[in-house]
N, C-alpha and C positions, 0 to 999 in steps of 0.2 A: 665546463670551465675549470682550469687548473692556476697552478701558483699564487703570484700576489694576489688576486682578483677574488679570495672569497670562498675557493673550494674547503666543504671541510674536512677530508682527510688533509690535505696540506697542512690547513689551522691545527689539526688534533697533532699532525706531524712535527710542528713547531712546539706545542705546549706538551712533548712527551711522551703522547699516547703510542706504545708500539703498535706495528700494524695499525696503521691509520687506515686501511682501506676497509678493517673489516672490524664486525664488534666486540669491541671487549669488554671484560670484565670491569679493568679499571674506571674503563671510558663509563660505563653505566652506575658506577658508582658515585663516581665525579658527577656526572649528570644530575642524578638524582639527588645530590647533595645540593647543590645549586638552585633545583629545581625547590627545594623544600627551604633550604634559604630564603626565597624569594616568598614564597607562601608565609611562611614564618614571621617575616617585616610588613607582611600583608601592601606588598605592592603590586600593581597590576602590571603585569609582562605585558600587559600591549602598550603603556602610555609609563615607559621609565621614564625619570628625567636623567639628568644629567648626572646628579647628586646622588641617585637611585643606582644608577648603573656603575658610579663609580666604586662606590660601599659593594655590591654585587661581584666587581672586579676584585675587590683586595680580597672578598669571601674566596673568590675561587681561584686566587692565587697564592693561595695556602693550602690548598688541598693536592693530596700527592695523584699524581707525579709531576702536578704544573709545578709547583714548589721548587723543587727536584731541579727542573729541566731550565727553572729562573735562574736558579744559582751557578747552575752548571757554566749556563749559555753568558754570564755576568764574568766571569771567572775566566772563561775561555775565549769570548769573542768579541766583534768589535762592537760601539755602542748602536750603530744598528742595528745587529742582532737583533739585541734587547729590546729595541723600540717594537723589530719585525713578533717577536714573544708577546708584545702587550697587544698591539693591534691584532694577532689572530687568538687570543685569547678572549679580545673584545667579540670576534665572529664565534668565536664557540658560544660566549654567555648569551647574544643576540638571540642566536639562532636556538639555544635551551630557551628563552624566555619566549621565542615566537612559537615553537611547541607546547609549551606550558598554554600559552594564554590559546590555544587552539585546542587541547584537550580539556581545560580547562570549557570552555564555548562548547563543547560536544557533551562533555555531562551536564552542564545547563539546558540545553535542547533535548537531553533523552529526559531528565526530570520535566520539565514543561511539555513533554512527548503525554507523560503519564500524567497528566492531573489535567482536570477543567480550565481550559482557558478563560472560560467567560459563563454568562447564564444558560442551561440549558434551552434548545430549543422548542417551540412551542406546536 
């Protein structure tokens, strides 16, 4: 799937990341910033609400190069532009917080991997 519909090189392509198709440095640093935001307010990436994801959004629309690429695109283009800037920034934070809450679940499951779940058996 490409364009409006969600892809997220597209997303990353709107909010500034160069080479959207492939990984970067920025892009991982971004991420990870987000990603510790989130832990930091101690909300759960699977159950944001509304008000969670909004504070989530300003977080990571100050961080470079979405910052950058708001002002640019504010300055240069028409106001849907802008609007197209918030909505695939929304798909970038989504989709950081649906990875979080999933690595997040896999170190849960390897920690209960390792300990007794219950009585030994008889």
């Amino acid at each position: 799937m490409s364009g409006r519909y969600g892809d997220i090189a597209y997303a990353k392509g709107w909010c500034g990341f160069k080479n959207a198709r492939t990984k970067t440095r920025a892009y991982d640093v971004w991420r990870r910033d987000v990603k510790g935001y989130i832990k930091s307010r101690s909300f759960d990436p699977g159950r944001l609400t509304d008000d969670q994801l909004t504070v989530i959004l300003d977080f990571a629309s100050s961080l470079p190069p979405v910052k950058s690429q708001i002002e640019f695109v504010k300055k240069n283009h028409r106001a849907d532009d802008v609007r197209e800037v918030s909505r695939q920034l929304r798909i970038l934070v989504k989709d950081t917080a649906k990875k979080l809450r999933t690595a997040m679940e896999h170190d849960y499951a390897e920690r209960a991997g390792d300990e007794v779940a219950g009585p030994p058996s008889k």
